[in-house]
Structure formats: C-alpha cells, structure tokens
C-alpha positions as CSV (number, residue, x, y, z in Angstrom):
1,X,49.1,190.7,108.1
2,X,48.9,190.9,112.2
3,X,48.0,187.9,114.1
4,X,47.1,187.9,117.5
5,X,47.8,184.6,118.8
6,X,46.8,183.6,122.5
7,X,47.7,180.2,123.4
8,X,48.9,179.1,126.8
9,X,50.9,175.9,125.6
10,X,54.0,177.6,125.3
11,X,55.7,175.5,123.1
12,X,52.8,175.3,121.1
13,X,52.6,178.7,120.6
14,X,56.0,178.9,120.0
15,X,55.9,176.4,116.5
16,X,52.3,178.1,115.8
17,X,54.1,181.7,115.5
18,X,57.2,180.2,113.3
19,X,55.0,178.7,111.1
20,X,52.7,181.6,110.8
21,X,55.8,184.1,110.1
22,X,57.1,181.9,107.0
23,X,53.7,183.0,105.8
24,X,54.4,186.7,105.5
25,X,52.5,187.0,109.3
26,X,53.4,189.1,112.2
27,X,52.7,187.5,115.2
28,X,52.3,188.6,118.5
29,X,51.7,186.0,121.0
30,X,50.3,186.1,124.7
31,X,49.4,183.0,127.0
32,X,46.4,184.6,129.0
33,X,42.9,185.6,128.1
34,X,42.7,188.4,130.7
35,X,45.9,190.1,129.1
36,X,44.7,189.4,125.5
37,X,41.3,191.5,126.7
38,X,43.3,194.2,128.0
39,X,45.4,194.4,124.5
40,X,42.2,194.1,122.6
41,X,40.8,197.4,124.2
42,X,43.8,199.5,123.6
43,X,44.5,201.7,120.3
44,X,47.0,199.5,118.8
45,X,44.6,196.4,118.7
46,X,43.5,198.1,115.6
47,X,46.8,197.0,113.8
48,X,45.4,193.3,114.5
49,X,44.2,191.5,111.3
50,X,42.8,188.3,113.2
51,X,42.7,187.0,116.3
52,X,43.1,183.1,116.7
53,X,42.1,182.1,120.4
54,X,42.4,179.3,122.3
55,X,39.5,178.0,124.3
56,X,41.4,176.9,127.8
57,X,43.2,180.3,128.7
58,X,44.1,181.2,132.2
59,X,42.5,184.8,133.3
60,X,39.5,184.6,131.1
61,X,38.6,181.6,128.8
62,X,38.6,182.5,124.9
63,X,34.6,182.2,124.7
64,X,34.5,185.3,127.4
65,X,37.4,187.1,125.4
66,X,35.0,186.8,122.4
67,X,32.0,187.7,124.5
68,X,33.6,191.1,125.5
69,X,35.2,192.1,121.9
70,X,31.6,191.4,120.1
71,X,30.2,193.2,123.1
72,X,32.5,196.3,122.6
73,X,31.4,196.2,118.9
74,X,34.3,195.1,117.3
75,X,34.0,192.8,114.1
76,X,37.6,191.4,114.4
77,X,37.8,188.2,112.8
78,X,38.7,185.9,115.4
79,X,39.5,182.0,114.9
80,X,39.1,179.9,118.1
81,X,41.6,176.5,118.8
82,X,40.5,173.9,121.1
83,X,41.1,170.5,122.0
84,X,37.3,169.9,122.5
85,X,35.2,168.3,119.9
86,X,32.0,168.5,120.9
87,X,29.0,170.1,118.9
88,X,27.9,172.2,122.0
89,X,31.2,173.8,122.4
90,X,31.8,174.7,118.7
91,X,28.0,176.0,118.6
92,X,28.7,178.0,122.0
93,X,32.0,179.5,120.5
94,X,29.9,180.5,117.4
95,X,27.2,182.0,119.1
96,X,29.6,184.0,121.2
97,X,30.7,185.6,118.0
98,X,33.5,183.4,116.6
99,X,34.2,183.4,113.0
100,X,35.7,179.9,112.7
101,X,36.8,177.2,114.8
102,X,39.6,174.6,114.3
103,X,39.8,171.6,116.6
104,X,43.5,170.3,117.7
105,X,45.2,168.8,116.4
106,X,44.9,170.1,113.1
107,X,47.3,170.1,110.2
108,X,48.9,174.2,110.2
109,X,48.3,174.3,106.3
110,X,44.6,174.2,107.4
111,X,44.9,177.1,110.0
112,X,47.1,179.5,107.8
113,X,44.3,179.2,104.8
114,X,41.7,179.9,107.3
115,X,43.7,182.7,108.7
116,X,43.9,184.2,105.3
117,X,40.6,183.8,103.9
118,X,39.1,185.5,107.8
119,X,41.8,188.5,106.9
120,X,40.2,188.8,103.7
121,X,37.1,188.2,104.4
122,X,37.2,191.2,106.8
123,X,39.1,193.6,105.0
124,X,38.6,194.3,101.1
125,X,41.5,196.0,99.0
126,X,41.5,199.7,97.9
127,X,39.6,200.0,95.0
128,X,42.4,201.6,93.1
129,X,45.7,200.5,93.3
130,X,48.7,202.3,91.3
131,X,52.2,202.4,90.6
132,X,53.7,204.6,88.1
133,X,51.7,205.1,85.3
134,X,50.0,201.0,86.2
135,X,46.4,201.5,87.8
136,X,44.7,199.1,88.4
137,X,40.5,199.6,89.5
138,X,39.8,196.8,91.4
139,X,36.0,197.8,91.5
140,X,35.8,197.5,87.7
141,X,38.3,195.3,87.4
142,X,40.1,197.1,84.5
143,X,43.5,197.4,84.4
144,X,45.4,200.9,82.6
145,X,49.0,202.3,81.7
146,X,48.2,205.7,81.8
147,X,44.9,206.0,79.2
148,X,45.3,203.2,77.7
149,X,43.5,200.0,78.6
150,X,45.2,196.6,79.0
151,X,44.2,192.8,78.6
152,X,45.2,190.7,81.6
153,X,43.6,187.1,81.9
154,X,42.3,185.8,85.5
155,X,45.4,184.7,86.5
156,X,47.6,187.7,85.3
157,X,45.4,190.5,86.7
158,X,44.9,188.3,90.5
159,X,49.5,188.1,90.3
160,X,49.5,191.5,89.1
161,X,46.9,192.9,91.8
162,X,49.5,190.9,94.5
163,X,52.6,192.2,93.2
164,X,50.7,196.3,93.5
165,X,49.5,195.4,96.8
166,X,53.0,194.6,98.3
167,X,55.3,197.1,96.2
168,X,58.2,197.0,96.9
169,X,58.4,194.2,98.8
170,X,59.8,191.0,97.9
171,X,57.0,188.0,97.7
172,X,58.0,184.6,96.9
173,X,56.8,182.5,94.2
174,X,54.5,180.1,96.8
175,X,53.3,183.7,98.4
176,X,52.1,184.0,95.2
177,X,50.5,180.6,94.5
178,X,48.7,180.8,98.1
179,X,47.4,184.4,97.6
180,X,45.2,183.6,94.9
181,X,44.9,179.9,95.2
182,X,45.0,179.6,98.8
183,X,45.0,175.7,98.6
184,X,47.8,176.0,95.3
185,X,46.3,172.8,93.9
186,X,46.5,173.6,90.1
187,X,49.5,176.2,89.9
188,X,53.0,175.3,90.0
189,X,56.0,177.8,90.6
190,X,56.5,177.3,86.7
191,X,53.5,178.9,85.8
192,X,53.8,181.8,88.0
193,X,57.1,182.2,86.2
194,X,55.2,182.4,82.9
195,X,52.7,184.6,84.5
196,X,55.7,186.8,85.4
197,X,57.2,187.0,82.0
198,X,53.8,187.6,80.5
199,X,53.3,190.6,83.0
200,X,56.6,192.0,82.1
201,X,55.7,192.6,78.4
202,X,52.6,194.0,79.0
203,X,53.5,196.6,81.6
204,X,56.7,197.3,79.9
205,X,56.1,201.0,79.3
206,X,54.0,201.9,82.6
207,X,57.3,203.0,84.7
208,X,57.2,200.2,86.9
209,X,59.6,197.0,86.4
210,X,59.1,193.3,88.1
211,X,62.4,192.4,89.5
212,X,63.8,189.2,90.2
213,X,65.5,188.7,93.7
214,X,67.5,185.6,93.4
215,X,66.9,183.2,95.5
216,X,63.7,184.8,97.3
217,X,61.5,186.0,94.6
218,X,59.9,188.9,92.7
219,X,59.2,193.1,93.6
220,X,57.4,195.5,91.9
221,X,58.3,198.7,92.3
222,X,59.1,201.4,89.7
223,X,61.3,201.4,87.4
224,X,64.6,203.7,87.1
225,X,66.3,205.4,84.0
C-alpha cells in the first residue's frame, strides 16, 4: 500500500512514517500543501493508495488540497489530521470531500486501521486470484485446485485469499491477524498457525506450497519438484 503523508511537524512525520512502514506501507512524506497539490496532479499520484492530510500546512491548507483533488475528479481516499476539535471544522473537512478525519493526538493503532479500511474501501481485489493450479473466485467465493472444488471455512478462505494476494512475498503472522481482523481482538498468532497447517493439507496438490520464513513469517508461492 502507498501512503501519501503530508505533515509539516517534522518529527511528527517522521515517527508517523516508521510506524506506518512496520505495517507493510510505503510512505512518502512532504511538509507543504502546495507541493502535495502539485504531486497529486502528476501521473505517478496514481500509485497513491491514500492520502492522510494534515489540516495546518504551509502553501495551501489540507481542506483547499482536498477542494482541488475532489474538484479534479479524483476519488482518492484521503484521511485528514488536525489538532482542532471542533464540529465545524470536522463538518467543513467532510464537506470538502474528506473521507475520515482523526483528531491529534490519537493513538497510531487507530490511524493505521483507518488507513486500511479507506485502502479497501476504495479499491476491491481481482475477482480471480490464482496460483498454480489454486484459484480462487472472489466474486463467488469458491475456491478450486484445478476442477475440483474445495471447503475452506471463513477464516481459512479470508488467510488464504491474503497469502494469493501477496505471493511471494513474505507476510508476518500479525499482517495476517490485522488483514482480516483489522482490530485482531479474537485471533491469536496460534490460531493463524493452525489456520496455516489446515491450509497446507488442503492445497497440498495445487502446485503451490506455504513456506515458513523463520523468524518473519509465511509465503506462498509455487511449489518446486
């Protein structure tokens, strides 16, 4: 996922940006609202999953920022961060076209789960995902090796569909837990373990194996003779 993160407190932006990258995030971070509207209207902004804004930016403010990426018909998710609390402001960011709004200081569990659900909010996966003879149709929500049809439980099919959506890449265990519980309040790293070893006999023959990287966690990828 691509962040866009314009904040003007430097060091602020700074611990923002670590945190956000022990999530999986790439971050890129600018300090002025003028610049980030210049960045926005170029071809690589399209890259950009979400855009979290502060309010008080030198240049242009984030409510004009948002005024000029709504007006230019873009349906970015964007996530605004001010030190005001008062119901005018969060109704004026809102109307301008915000999708959320998060009031400092605020606890950064709270702002990656509302960076995640915006990112998915705003952009569904492929209907089909597949990896060697695994396919897995997201629409139907049915799940094949090859032909034949396969019974996966909620919780196997929403680790499975994680795992095919980052092939061969290496996702940790509490990557896991927040992808499809995003507040992890009733799974433990044990269970995704079981959920692993479940997975693992049931896609045995599809070509693909679930490895374990010590220390960091699992990858799908396929499997070699």
């Amino acid at each position: 996922m691509h962040v866009l993160l314009v904040e003007d407190d430097a060091v602020l932006a700074d611990g923002l940006s670590r945190i956000l990258e022990t999530h999986g995030m790439a971050v890129e971070v600018l300090g002025d609202g003028l610049l980030a509207d210049q960045l926005l209207q170029r071809p690589e902004a399209a890259a950009i999953h979400v855009a979290v804004l502060d309010i008080g930016l030198p240049g242009i403010d984030g409510f004009e920022v948002v005024r000029r990426l709504r007006a230019r018909g873009s349906a970015l998710p964007v996530l605004l961060l001010t030190a005001r609390d008062a119901v005018e402001d969060r109704v004026r960011g809102l109307e301008t076209g915000a999708d959320d709004y998060l009031v400092k200081p605020f606890a950064t569990a709270e702002l990656v789960a509302r960076i995640k659900a915006l990112a998915r909010r705003n952009a569904p996966p492929p209907a089909l995902l597949a990896l060697g003879e695994l396919r897995l149709d997201t629409s139907a929500r049915r799940a094949r090796i090859g032909e034949r049809a396969i019974d996966l439980s909620v919780r196997e099919w929403a680790v499975l569909e994680y795992l095919l959506q980052h092939g061969g890449r290496v996702v940790s265990k509490q990557q896991i837990i927040e992808a499809i519980l995003p507040w992890g309040d009733d799974l433990t790293l044990n269970a995704v373990e079981v959920y692993i070893s479940r997975l693992r006999l049931k896609i045995a023959d599809a070509g693909v194996a679930i490895r374990t990287i010590r220390g960091f966690g699992y990858m799908l990828e396929a499997a070699h003779d």
